[in-house]
C-alpha positions as CSV (number, residue, x, y, z in Angstrom):
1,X,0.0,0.0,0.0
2,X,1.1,3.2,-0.9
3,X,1.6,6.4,1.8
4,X,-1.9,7.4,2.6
5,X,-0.9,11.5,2.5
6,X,-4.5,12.4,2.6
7,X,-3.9,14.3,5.8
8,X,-1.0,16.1,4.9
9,X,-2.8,18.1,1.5
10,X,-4.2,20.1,5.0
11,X,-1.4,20.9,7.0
12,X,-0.1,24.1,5.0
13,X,-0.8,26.6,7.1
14,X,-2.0,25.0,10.2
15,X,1.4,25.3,12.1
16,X,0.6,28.8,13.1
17,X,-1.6,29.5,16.4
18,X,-2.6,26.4,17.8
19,X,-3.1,26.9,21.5
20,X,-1.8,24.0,23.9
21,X,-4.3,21.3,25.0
22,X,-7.3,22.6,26.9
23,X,-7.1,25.9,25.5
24,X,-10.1,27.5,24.5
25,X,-9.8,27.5,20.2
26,X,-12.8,26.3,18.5
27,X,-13.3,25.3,15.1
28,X,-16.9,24.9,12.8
29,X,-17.1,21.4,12.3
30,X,-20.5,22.3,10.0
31,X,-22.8,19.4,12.0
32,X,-20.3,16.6,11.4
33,X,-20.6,13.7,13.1
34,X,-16.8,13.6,15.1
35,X,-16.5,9.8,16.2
36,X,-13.7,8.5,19.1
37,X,-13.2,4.9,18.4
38,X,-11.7,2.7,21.0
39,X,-12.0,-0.9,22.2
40,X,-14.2,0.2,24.5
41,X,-16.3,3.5,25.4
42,X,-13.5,5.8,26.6
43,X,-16.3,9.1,26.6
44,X,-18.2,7.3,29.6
45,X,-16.9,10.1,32.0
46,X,-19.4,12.6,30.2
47,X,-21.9,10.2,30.8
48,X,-25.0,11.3,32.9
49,X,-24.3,11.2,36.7
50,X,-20.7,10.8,35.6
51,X,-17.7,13.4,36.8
52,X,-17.3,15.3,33.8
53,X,-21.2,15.6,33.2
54,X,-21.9,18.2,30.2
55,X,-18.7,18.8,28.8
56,X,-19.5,17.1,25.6
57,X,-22.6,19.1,25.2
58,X,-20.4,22.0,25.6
59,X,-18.1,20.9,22.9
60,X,-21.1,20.2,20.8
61,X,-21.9,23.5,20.7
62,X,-18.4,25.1,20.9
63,X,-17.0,23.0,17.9
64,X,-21.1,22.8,16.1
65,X,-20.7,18.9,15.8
66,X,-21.5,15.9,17.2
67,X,-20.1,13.7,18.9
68,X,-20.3,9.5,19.2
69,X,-18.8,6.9,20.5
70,X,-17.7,3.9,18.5
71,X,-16.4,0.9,20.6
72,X,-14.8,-2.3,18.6
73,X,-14.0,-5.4,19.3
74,X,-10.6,-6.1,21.2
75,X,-8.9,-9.1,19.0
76,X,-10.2,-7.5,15.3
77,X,-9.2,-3.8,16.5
78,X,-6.2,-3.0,14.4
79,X,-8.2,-4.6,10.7
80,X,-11.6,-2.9,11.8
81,X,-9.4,0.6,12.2
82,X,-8.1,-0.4,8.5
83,X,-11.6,-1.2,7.2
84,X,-12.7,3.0,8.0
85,X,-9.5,4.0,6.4
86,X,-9.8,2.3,3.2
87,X,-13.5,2.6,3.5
88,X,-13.3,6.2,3.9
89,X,-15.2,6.3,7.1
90,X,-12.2,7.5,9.1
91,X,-12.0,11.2,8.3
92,X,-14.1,12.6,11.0
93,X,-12.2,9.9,13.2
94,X,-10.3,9.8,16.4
95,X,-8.5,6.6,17.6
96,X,-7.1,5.4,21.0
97,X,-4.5,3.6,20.6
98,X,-2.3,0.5,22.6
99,X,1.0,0.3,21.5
100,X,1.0,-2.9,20.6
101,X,-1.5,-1.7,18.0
102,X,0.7,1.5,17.1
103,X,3.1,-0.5,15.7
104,X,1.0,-2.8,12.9
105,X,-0.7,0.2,12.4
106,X,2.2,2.4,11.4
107,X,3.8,-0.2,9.3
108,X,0.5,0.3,7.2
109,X,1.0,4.3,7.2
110,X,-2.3,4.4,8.6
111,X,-2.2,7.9,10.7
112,X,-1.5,10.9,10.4
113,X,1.7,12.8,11.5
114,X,0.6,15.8,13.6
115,X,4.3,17.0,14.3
116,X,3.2,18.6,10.6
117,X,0.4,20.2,11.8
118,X,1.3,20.8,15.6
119,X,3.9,23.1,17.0
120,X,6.9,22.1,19.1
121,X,5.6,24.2,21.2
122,X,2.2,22.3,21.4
123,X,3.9,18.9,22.8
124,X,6.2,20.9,25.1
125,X,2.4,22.3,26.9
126,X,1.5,18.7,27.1
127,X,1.9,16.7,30.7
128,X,5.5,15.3,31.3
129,X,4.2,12.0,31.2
130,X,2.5,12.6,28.0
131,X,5.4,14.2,26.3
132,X,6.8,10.3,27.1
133,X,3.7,8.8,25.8
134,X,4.1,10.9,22.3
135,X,7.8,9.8,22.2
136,X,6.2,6.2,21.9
137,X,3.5,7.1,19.6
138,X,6.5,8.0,17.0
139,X,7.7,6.3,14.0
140,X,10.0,7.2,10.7
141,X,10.4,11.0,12.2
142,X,7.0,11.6,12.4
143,X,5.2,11.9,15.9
144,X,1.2,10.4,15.5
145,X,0.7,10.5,19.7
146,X,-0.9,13.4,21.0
147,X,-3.6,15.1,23.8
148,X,-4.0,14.7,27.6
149,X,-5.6,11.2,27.8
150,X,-4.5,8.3,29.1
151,X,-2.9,7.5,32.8
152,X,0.2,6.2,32.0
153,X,0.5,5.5,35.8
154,X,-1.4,2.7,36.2
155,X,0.7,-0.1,34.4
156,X,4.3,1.6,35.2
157,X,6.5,-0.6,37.8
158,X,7.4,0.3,41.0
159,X,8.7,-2.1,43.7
160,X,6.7,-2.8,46.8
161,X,8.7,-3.7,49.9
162,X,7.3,-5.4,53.0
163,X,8.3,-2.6,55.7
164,X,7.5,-5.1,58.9
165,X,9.8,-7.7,57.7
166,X,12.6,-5.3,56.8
167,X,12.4,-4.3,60.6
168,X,12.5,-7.4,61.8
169,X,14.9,-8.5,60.1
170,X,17.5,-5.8,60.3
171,X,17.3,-4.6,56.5
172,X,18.1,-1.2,55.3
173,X,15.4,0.9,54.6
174,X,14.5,0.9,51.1
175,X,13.2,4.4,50.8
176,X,16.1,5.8,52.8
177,X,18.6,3.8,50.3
178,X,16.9,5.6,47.4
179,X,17.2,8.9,49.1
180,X,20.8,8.3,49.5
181,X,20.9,7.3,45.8
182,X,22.1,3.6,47.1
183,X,18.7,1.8,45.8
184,X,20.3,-0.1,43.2
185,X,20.3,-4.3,42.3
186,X,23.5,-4.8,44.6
187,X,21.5,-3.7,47.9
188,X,18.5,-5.5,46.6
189,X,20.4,-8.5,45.8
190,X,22.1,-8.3,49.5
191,X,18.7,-7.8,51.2
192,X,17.2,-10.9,49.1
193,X,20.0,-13.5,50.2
194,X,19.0,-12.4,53.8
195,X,15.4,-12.7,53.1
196,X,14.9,-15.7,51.8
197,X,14.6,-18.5,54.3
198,X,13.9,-22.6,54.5
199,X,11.7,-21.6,58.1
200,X,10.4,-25.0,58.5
201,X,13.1,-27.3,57.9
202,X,11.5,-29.0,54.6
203,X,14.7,-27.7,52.5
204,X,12.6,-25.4,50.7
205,X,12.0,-21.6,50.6
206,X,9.2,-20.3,52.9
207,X,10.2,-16.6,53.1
208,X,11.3,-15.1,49.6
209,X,13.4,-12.1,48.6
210,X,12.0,-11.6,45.4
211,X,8.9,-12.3,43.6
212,X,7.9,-12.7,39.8
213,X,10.3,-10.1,37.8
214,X,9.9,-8.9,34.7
215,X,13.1,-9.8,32.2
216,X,12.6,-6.6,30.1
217,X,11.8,-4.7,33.5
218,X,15.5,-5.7,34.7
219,X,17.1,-4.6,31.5
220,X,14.9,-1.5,31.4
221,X,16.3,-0.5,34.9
222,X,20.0,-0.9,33.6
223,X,19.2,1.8,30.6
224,X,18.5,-1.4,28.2
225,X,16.4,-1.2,25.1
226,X,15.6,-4.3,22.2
227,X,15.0,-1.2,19.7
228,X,16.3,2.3,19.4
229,X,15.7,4.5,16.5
230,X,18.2,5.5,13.9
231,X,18.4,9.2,13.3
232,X,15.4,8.6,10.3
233,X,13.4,7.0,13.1
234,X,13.1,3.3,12.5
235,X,13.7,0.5,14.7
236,X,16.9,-0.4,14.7
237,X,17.8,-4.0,17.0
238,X,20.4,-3.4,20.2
239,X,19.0,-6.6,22.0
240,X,22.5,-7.3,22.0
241,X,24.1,-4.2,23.6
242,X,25.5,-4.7,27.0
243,X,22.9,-2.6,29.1
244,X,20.6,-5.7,27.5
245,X,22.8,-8.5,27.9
246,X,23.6,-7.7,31.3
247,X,20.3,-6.7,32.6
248,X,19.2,-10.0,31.4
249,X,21.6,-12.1,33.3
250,X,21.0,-10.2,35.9
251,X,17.1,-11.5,36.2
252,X,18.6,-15.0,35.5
253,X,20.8,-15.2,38.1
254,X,18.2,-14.0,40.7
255,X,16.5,-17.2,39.6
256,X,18.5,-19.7,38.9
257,X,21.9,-18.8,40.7
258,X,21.2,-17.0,43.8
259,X,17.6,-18.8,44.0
260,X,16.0,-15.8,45.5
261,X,12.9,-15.1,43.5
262,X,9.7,-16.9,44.0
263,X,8.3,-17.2,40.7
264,X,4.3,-17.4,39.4
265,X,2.7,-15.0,41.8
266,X,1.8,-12.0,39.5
267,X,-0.4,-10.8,41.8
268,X,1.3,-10.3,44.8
269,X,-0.5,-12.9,47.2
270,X,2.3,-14.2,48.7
271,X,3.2,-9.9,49.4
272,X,0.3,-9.8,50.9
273,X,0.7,-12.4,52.8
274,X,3.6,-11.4,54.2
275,X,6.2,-14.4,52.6
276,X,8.4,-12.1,50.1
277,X,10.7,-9.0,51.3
278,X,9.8,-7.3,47.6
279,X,7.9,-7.7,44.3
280,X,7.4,-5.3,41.5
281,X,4.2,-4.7,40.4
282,X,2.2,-2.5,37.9
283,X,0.9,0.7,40.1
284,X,-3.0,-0.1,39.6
285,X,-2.4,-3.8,41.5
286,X,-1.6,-0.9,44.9
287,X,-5.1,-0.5,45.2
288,X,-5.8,-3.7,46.1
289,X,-2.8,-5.0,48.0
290,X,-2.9,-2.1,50.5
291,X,-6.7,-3.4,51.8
292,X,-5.5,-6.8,52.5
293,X,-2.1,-6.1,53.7
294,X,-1.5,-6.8,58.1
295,X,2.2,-5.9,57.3
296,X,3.8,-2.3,56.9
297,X,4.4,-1.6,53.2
298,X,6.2,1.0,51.0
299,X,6.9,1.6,47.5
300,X,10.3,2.7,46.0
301,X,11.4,2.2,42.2
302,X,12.7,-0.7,40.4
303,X,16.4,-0.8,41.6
304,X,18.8,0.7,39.2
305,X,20.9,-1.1,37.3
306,X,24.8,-0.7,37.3
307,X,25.1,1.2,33.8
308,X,21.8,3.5,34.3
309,X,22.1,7.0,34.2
310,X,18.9,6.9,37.0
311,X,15.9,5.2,38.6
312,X,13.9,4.0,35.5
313,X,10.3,2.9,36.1
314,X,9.0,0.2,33.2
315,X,5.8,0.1,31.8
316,X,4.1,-2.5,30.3
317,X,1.1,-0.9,28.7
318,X,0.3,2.7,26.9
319,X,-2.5,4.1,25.4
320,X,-2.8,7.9,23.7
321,X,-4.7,9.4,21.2
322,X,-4.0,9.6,17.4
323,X,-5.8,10.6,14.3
324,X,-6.2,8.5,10.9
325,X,-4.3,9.5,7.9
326,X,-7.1,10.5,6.4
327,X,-8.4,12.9,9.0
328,X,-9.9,15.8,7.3
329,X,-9.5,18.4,9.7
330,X,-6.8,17.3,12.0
331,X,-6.2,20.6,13.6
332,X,-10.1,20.8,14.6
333,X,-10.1,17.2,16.4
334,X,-6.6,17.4,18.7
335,X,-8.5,21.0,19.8
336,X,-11.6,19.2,20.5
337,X,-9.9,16.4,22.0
338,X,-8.0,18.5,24.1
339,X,-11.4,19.9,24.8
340,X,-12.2,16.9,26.0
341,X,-9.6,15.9,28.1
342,X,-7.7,18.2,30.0
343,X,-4.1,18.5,30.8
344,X,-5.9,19.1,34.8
345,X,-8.2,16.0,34.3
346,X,-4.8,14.0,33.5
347,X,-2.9,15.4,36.6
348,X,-6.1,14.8,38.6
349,X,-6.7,10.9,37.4
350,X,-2.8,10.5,38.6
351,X,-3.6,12.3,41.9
352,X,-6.2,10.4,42.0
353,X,-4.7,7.0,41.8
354,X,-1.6,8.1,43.7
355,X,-4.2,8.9,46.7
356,X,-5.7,5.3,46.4
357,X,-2.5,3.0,45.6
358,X,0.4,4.0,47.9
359,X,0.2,3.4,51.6
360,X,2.3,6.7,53.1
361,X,3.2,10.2,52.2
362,X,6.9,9.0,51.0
363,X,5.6,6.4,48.7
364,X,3.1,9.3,47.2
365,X,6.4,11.2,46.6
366,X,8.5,8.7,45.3
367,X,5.3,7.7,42.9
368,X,4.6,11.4,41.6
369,X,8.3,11.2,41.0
370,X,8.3,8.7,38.6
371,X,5.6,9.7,36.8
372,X,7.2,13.1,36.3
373,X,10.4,11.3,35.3
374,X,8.8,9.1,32.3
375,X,10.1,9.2,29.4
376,X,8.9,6.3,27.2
377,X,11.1,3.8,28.8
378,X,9.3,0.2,27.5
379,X,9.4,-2.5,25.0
380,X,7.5,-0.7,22.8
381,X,8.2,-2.7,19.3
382,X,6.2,-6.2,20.0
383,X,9.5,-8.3,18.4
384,X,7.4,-11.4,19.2
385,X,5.0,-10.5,16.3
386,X,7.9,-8.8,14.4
387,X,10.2,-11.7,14.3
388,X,7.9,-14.8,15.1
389,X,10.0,-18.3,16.0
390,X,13.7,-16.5,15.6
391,X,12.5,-14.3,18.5
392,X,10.8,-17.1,20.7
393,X,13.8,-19.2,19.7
394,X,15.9,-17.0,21.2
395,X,14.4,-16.2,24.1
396,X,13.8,-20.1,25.1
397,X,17.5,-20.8,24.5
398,X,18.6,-18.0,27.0
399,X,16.0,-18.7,29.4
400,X,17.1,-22.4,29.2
401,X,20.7,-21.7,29.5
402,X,21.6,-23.2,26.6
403,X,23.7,-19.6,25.8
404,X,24.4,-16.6,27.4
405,X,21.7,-13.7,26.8
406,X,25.0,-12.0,25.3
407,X,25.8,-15.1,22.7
408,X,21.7,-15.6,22.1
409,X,21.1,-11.7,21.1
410,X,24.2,-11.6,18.8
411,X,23.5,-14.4,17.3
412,X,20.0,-13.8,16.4
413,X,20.7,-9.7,15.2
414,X,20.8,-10.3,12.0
415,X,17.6,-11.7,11.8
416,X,15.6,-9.6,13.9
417,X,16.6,-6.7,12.2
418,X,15.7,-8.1,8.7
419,X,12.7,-9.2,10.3
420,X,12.1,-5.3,11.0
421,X,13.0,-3.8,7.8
422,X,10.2,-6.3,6.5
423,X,8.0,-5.3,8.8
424,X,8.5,-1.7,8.7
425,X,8.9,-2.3,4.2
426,X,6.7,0.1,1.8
427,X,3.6,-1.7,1.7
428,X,2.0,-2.6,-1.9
429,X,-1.6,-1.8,-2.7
C-alpha cells in the first residue's frame, strides 16, 4: 500500500496559532458527526451522573458537531481501524490507541503525522508523562501520539517492599537507600540472600526475597532497550548491547543462581501475605494490595541497574490518542480532544490514583516522581510479532541456559533486524 498523504494536503498553514491542550480554540465542524473509536467506550466520563457531566454538550456547541462513541472489538481492532480508512469512514475519526496496536498500524502508514500540523511548542504544553507517551506514539520521524488522555501511571513498575519484615529483620530501609541514591540491584540482591529463608526445615523456601520479575523490566532498569531509533526514526535492534545482555543475566541469576525469587505470583498474594521481602508490580495492582495487607508496606522504584544513568520505572502498557491518515480536519479534532480531556483531568486521574494506591506520604512522593520522570522507557516494538520463531527461539534458548543472553542476542541480530525492515517495508496496494 502506498503512503496514505491524505492528511498532509491540509497541514499548510495550520502550524501557526494552535493553543496548547485545553485551551479555549474552537473550530466549525458544520454538524459533522466527530466519532472516538476505542475498544471500549472511553467518553463514559461525560456520561449522565458521571464526573465530567456536560462537557461534551459543551463541545457540541463550541465546535457545532457531534459527537459518538464507536467501541470495537478487542482481537479484530487493528483490521476494523483499517476497514474505515480504506472505506473512507475515518476522516471525522479519532483513535485510541495501545502500543501494541501503534506498531502494525504504522507499518500500514495508517495515521496521520501531527508533528506537521502541531507546534513544538504544542507537545512541550503537554503533561510530562505525556510528552513520554508521544515519544512512543513516533515512527519514521514523524510523531502520530498526542492530547492529555491516558494515565500512564497505572501499568508503570514500581517495587513494593514489606516494611515489617525489613524491621524485623534488620534490613536497610529501602526508601532511605533511594534517598541516598544507594537503591540499586546490589542492595536488593544483599537484602534478598538475607530474606529468603527454609523456616520450616522442609529444604525449601518459605520466606522469599523476590517475587515474579519482569526480564525486560530488569534490562529496562539498567538503561537497556531491544530497539532504538536510527536518526530517520526506525527500529533499529540493540538486544544485544551490553545494558541488555547484562540486565538480562541479571534477572537469571536471581533465579537460577542466587535462588531468590519466588516465581508465578503475578499478583502479589504471597506480598500480601507477608512471605516475600519485595515484588514489582504495575501501580494499579496498589489498590488492592494495600486493603488486605496486616504488614507495613512501602513503595520505592525498580532498583537501578549498574550502567543506568537513574531510577527508570517500566511500563508494560500505553494508550494515547491519534488521528487516521485520512483525518480531514486534524487541527479541529486534537482541539476538541484536548477539549475533552484536559491537561488538569490528567494530573487529577494520577492524583487520584496516587491517593488510592500507595500506603504513606513517601511512597506518594517517590510515585509522583516517577511519573514526572517518564520518558517512554518500555518495549514498545512487540518483536514477538515482528520476528515470530527466531525471536521465541531465542528467548527459550537463553532462558534455558543453553547460551548466554550475550551469545543468544548476537547471534539472532541479523535476523531480527531483517525481520524489521520487513516489517516496517513500503507496503504494496
Amino acid at each position: 500500500m502506498t503512503r496514505i498523504i491524505a492528511c498532509a494536503v491540509l497541514v499548510v498553514g495550520l502550524l501557526a496559532g494552535l493553543p496548547g491542550p485545553g485551551a479555549a480554540a474552537s473550530y466549525d465542524l458544520k454538524g459533522k458527526t466527530v466519532t472516538f473509536v476505542g475498544w471500549w467506550d472511553y467518553l463514559d466520563k461525560f456520561a449522565p451522573g458521571k464526573e465530567r457531566e456536560g462537557r461534551i454538550q459543551e463541545a457540541e456547541k463550541k465546535f457545532n458537531c457531534k459527537i459518538v462513541a464507536k467501541p470495537l472489538n478487542w482481537d479484530d481492532y487493528t483490521s476494523l481501524l483499517m476497514t474505515r480508512l480504506l472505506s473512507g469512514d475515518s476522516e471525522y475519526d479519532v483513535w485510541l490507541m495501545n502500543h501494541n496496536f501503534f506498531w502494525q498500524l504504522a507499518a500500514r502508514d495508517a495515521f496521520c503525522p501531527l508533528d506537521k500540523v502541531l507546534p513544538q511548542s504544542y507537545y512541550k504544553s503537554l503533561p510530562k508523562a505525556r510528552q513520554g507517551a508521544v515519544k512512543v506514539m513516533s515512527h519514521g520521524g514523524n510523531t502520530y501520539g498526542f492530547g492529555s488522555y491516558g494515565n500512564i501511571l497505572g501499568c508503570l513498575r514500581f517495587m513494593a517492599y514489606n516494611k515489617t519484615m525489613f524491621e524485623r529483620e534488620g534490613f536497610p530501609d529501602a526508601q532511605k537507600l533511594y534517598e541516598q541514591g544507594k537503591w540499586d540491584w546490589d542492595h536488593c540482591l544483599d537484602i534478598a540472600n538475607k530474606a529468603t529463608k527454609d523456616l520450616d526445615g522442609d529444604g525449601n523456601p518459605d520466606q522469599w526475597g523476590l517475587s515474579s520479575l519482569w526480564h525486560w523490566g530488569v534490562a529496562l532498569s539498567n538503561d537497556g532497550k531491544l530497539t532504538r531509533a536510527d536518526s530517520k526514526g526506525r527500529p533499529i535492534f540493540t538486544g544485544d548491547e551490553i545494558n541488555v545482555t547484562e540486565g538480562m543475566a541479571m534477572y537469571l541469576d536471581l533465579y537460577e543462581k542466587y535462588k531468590v525469587c519466588l516465581d508465578d505470583d503475578w499478583g502479589g498474594d504471597q506480598f500480601v501475605a507477608g512471605k516475600v521481602a519485595m515484588q514489582p508490580l504495575e501501580f494499579w495492582r496498589f489498590e488492592f494490595i494495600g486493603p488486605k495487607m496486616k504488614d507495613r508496606w512501602g513503595i520505592v522504584p525498580v532498583p537501578k541497574g549498574p550502567r543506568a544513568a537513574d531510577y527508570r520505572y517500566p511500563n508494560l502498557q500505553l494508550e494515547s490518542l491519534v488521528l487516521p491518515a485520512n483525518s480531514k480536519d486534524p487541527k479541529a479534532f486534537v482541539a476538541l480532544a484536548d477539549f475533552l480531556f484536559t491537561a488538569e483531568d490528567h494530573d487529577n486521574d494520577i492524583s487520584g490514583s496516587i491517593k488510592a494506591g500507595c500506603p504513606d506520604r513517601v511512597s506518594a512522593e517517590i510515585v509522583k516522581r516517577g511519573v514526572e520522570n517518564w520518558k517512554g522507557e518500555m518495549y514498545d516494538l512487540n518483536l514477538g510479532a515482528v520476528a515470530g520463531q527466531v525471536w521465541s527461539d531465542a528467548l527459550m534458548a537463553w532462558l534455558n541456559g543453553e547460551k548466554s543472553a550475550a551469545v543468544a542476542m548476537k547471534e539472532v541480530k541479523p535476523a531480527i533486524q531483517t525481520a524489521i525492515n520487513d516489517f516496517f517495508a513500503p507496503k504494496k496496494k
